[in-house]
C-alpha positions as a printed Julia matrix, in Angstrom:
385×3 Matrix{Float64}:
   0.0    0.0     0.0
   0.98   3.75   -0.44
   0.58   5.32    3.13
   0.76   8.84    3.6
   1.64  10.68    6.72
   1.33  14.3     7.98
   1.87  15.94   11.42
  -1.09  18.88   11.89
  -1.35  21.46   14.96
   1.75  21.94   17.78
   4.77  20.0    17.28
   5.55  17.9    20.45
   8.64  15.42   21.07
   8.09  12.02   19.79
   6.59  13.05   16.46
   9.89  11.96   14.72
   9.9    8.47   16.44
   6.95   7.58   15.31
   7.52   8.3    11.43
  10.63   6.7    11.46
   9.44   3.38   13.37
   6.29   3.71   11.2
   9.34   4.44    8.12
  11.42   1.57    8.97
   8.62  -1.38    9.54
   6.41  -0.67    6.73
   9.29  -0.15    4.21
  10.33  -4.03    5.16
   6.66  -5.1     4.8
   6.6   -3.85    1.21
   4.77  -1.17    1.82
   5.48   2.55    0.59
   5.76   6.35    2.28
   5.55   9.2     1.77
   5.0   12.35    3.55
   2.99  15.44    3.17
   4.84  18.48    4.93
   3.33  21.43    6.57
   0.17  19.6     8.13
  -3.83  19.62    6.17
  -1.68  22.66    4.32
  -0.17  20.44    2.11
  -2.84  18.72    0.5
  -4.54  21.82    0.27
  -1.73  23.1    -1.42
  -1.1   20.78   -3.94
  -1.83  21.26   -7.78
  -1.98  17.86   -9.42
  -1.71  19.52  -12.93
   1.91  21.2   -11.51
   4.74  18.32  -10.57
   6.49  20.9    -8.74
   3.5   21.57   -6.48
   3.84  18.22   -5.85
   7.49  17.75   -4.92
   6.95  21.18   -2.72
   4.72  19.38   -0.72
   5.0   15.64   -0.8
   8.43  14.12    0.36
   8.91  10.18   -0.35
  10.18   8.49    3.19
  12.86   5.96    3.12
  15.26   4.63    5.85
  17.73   6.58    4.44
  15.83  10.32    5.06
  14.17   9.19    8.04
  17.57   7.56    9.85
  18.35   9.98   12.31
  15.17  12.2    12.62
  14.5   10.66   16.24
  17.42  12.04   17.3
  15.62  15.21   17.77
  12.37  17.03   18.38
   9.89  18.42   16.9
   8.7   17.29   13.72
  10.69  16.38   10.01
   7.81  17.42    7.94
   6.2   20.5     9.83
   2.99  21.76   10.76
   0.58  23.79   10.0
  -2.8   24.56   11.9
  -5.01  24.11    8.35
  -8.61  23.34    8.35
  -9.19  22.31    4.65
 -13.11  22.26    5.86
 -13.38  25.8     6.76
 -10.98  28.01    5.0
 -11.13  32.03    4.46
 -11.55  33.01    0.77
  -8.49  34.34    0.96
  -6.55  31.81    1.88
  -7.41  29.38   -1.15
  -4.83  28.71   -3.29
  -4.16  30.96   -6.47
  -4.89  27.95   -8.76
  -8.59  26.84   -7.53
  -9.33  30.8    -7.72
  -8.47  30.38  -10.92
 -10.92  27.24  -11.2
 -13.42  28.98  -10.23
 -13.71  27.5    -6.83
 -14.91  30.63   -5.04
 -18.55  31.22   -6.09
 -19.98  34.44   -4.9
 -19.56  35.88   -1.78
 -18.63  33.07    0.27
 -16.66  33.66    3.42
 -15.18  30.35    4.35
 -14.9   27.37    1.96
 -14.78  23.28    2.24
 -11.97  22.13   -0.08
 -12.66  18.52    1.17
 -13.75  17.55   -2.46
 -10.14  18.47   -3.2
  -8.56  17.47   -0.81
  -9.77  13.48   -1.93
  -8.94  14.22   -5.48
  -5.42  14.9    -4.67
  -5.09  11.93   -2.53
  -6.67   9.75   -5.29
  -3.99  11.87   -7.97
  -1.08  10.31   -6.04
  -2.39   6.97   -5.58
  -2.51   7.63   -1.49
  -3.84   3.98   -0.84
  -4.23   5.25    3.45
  -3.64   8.68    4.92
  -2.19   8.64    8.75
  -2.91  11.95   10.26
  -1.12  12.73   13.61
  -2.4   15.63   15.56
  -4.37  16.31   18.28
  -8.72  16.93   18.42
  -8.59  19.56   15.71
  -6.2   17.91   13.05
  -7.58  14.0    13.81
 -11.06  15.85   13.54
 -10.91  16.27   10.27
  -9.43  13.14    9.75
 -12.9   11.79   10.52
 -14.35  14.11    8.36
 -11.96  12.19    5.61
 -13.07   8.73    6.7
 -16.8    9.89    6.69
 -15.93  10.33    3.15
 -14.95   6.88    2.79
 -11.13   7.45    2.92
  -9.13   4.96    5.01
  -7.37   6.91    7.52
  -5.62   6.03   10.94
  -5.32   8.54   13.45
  -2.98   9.02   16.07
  -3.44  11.22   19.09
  -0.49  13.83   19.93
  -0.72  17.34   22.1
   1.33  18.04   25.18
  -2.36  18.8    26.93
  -2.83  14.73   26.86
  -6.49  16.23   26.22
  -7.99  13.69   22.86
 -10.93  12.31   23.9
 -11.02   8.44   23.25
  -7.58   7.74   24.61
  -5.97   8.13   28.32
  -2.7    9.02   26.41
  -1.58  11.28   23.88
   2.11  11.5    22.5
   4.19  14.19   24.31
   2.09  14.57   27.52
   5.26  12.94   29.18
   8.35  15.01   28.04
   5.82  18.38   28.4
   5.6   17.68   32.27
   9.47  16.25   32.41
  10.2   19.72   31.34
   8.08  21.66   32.91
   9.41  19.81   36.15
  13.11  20.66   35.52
  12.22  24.54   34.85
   9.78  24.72   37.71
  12.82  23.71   40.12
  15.4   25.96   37.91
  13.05  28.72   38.95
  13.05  27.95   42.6
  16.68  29.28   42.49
  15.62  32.77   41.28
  12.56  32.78   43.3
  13.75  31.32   46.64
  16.77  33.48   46.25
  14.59  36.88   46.06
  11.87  35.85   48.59
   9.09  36.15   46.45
   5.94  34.82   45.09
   6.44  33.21   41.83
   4.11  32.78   39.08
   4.94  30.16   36.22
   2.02  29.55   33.45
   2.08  26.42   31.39
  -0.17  25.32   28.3
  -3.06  23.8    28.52
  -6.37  25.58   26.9
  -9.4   23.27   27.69
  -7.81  20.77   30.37
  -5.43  21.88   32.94
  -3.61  17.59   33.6
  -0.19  19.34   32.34
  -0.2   21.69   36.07
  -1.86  19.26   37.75
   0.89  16.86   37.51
   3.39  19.08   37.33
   2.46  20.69   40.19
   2.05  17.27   41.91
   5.77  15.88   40.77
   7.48  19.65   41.52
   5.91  20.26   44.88
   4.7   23.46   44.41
   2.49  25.15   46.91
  -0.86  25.84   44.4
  -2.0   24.91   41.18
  -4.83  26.73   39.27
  -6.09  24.7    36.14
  -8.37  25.38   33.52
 -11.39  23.52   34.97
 -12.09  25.54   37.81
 -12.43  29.68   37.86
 -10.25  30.53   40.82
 -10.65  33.68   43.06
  -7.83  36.0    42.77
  -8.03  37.53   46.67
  -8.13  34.03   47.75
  -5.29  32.71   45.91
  -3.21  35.22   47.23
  -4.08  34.68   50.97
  -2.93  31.05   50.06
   0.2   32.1    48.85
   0.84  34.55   51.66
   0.38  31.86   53.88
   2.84  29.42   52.14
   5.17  31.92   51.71
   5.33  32.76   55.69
   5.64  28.81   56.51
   9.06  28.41   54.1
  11.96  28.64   55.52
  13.26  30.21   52.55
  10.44  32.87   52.56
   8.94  32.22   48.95
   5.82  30.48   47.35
   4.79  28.9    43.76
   1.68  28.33   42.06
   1.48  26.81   38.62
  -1.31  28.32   36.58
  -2.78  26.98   33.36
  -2.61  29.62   30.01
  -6.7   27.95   29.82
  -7.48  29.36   33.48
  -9.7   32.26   34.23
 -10.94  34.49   37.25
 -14.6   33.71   38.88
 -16.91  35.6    36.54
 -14.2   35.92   34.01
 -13.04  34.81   30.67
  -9.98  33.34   29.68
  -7.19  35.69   28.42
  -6.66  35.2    24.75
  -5.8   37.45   21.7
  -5.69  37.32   17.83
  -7.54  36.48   14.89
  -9.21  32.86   15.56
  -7.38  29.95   13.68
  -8.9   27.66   11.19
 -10.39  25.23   14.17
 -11.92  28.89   15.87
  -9.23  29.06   18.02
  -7.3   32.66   19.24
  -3.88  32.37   20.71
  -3.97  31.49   24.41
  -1.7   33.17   26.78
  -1.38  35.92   29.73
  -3.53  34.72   32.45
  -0.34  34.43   34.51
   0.58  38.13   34.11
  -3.02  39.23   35.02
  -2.86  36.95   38.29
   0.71  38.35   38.75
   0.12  41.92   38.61
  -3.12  41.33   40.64
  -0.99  39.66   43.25
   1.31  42.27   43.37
  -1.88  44.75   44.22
  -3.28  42.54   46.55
  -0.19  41.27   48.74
   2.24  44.55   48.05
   5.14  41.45   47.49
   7.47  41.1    44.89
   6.23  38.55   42.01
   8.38  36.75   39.38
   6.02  35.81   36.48
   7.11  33.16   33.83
   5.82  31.52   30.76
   7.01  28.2    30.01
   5.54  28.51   26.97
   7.58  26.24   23.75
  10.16  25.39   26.16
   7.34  22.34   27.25
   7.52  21.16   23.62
  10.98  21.83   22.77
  14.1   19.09   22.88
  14.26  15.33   22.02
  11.29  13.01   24.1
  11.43  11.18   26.99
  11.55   7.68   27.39
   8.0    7.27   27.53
   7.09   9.45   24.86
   9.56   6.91   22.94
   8.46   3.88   23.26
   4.6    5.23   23.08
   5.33   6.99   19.86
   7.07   3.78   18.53
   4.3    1.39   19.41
   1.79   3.47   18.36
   3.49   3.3    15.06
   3.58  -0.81   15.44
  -0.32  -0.43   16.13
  -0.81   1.44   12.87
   1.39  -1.15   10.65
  -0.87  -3.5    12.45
  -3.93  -1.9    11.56
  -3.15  -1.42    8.1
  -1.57  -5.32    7.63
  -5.79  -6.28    8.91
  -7.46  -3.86    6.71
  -8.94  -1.76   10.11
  -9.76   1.45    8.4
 -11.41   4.01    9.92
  -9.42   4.11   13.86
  -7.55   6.11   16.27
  -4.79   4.17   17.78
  -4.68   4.91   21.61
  -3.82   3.98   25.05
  -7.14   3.06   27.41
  -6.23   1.74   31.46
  -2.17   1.18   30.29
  -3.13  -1.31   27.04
  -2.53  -0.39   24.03
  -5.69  -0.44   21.94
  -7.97   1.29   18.7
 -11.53   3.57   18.8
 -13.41   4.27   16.31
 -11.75   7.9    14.98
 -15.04  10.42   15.24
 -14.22   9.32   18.73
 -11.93  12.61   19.18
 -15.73  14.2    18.54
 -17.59  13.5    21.03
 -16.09  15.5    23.61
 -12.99  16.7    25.51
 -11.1   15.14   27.94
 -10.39  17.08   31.05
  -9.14  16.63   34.28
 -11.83  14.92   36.94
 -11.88  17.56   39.73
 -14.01  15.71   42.3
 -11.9   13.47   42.45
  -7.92  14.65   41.74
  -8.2   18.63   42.71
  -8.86  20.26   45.7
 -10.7   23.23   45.05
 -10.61  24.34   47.78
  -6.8   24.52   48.43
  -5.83  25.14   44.72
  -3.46  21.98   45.03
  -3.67  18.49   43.75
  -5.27  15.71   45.86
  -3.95  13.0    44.57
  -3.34  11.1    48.03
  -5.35   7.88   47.3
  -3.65   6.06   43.95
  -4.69   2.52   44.62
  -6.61   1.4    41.0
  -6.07   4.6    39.3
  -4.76   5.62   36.2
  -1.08   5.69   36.05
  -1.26   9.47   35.4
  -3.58  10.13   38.53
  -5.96  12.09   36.46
């Protein structure tokens, strides 16, 4: 079979493993790959009448290109954040302008129709989309067409529906770890209250366990509104019982004040998205006002996704890629490869649909406290959320 792969949305470590070990096994089957670079852009993109459309955008894999790529981060054929079901007029390419695409005075356009014509044009036999809800969503828009497509669940958020794991959930909180205690220098060395903000837009697991493995004093997710006068009472309070006179709390970029929204800024992407980001310098400058102490503010930010993955990013990126091979060999069309109660397993792939997976409050946050409460850990999942 000809199997095509593309990476869509935020690059995350382990991206490059799993093309390679997808690469490598399916090249020794008899199988062929190639890869579509900059995400749902590409095929998009393409114009089947121009070959060097083509060669712009699709990139034949071999063990000889793909050798070394897990040797680093990131991702070997890019991103994009594309929705070829809902693009702006004037974002379609110059070509289908040309072809009349565009009829009247329509704001957003489906290119789907193309989208299958190019696939059938290079003899695409299976598409494997990797990407988290809004890339493998419409992936399932592609399978309702009757395209065979595999998904496979990535974001740092670990926030897919249909799967209790998603590739680079593991190296974003080994990171985040390491910098959270890298701060404690600056912050422990000044006496103040620090304020670090991580990613995380609809599901806050990224603090949660962060805060839980870096032993910070609070943690304010994206689940639960948090009051601001309240918080800082906490954090007085922690900061007074140190015997290095400072506090921490971890605050997700998705958080927001009671009766508030969440901070965000920018146009909305193609999934009706705006860029996330600032809620920790609000909270920090209305610490500052409530407290009168000295706040360090920090945004983790890309340094979550950046660097080579973990171990377990690894070896889940690599047998996802086994599941897939394994998937194709039976004919299972139609599937997102995931992880359900530490087995490695397939759903249906409209699964990412039907909702979003956050973290269960009752019965792993303390809302009360702002802090984990992750005490009791007999029978539950191995990332206590």
């Amino acid at each position: 079979m000809r199997i095509g792969i593309l990476t869509g949305g935020g690059d995350v470590p382990g991206l490059n493993t799993y093309i390679k070990v997808l690469v490598y096994r399916a090249i020794e089957e008899g199988h062929e790959v190639v890869g579509f670079r900059r995400g749902w852009m590409s095929l998009v993109s393409i114009d089947k009448s121009d070959p060097d459309s083509v060669d712009q955008y699709m990139l034949p894999l071999d063990k000889e290109n793909t050798r070394t790529i897990d040797r680093t981060g990131g991702t070997f054929l890019h991103t994009s954040r594309t929705n070829p079901a809902k693009l702006e007029a004037n974002e379609i390419p110059e070509f289908l302008r040309m072809n009349d695409f565009i009829e009247g005075d329509q704001i957003t356009l489906d290119l789907t129709s193309h989208v299958l014509e190019v696939l059938e044009h290079l003899g695409i036999d299976i598409l494997v989309p990797i990407g988290g809800d809004d890339t493998l969503s419409y992936s399932a828009r592609l399978f309702e067409e009757n395209f065979p497509v595999i998904a496979i669940p990535k974001t740092m958020d670990n926030d897919v529906f249909g799967t209790d794991y998603t590739i680079g959930f593991s190296t974003a909180v080994t990171r985040s770890v390491d910098f959270v205690q890298q701060l404690r220098t600056t912050i422990g060395s000044h006496e103040r209250l620090g304020v670090i903000e991580l990613f995380g837009r609809n599901s806050g697991a990224t603090c949660l366990v962060t805060a839980h493995l870096a032993g910070v004093d609070r943690a304010i997710i994206s689940e639960v509104p948090f009051d601001v006068e309240k918080l800082a009472g906490l954090l007085v309070a922690d900061k007074r019982a140190n015997p290095s006179n400072y506090a921490i709390v971890l605050i997700s970029e998705g958080a927001r004040f009671l009766g508030g929204e969440i901070v965000e800024s920018g146009q909305e992407d193609a999934f009706g998205h705006k860029k996330l980001g600032g809620i920790g310098e609000v909270t920090t400058k209305a610490l500052k006002e409530l407290t009168g102490l000295t706040t360090l503010y920090q945004r983790l930010a890309y340094l979550m996704r950046s660097g080579v993955p973990d171990a377990l990013d690894i070896m889940v990126a690599s047998n996802f890629a086994h599941m897939t091979l394994n998937l194709i060999n039976r004919g299972e069309f139609g599937r997102m490869v995931a992880l359900h109660e530490g087995k490695y397993t397939h759903v249906p792939a409209n699964t990412v649909m039907q909702g979003i997976r956050q973290v269960n409050v009752d019965e792993f946050y303390d809302v009360e406290n702002y802090r984990p409460k992750l005490s009791i850990v007999e029978g539950k999942p191995m990332f206590l959320y």
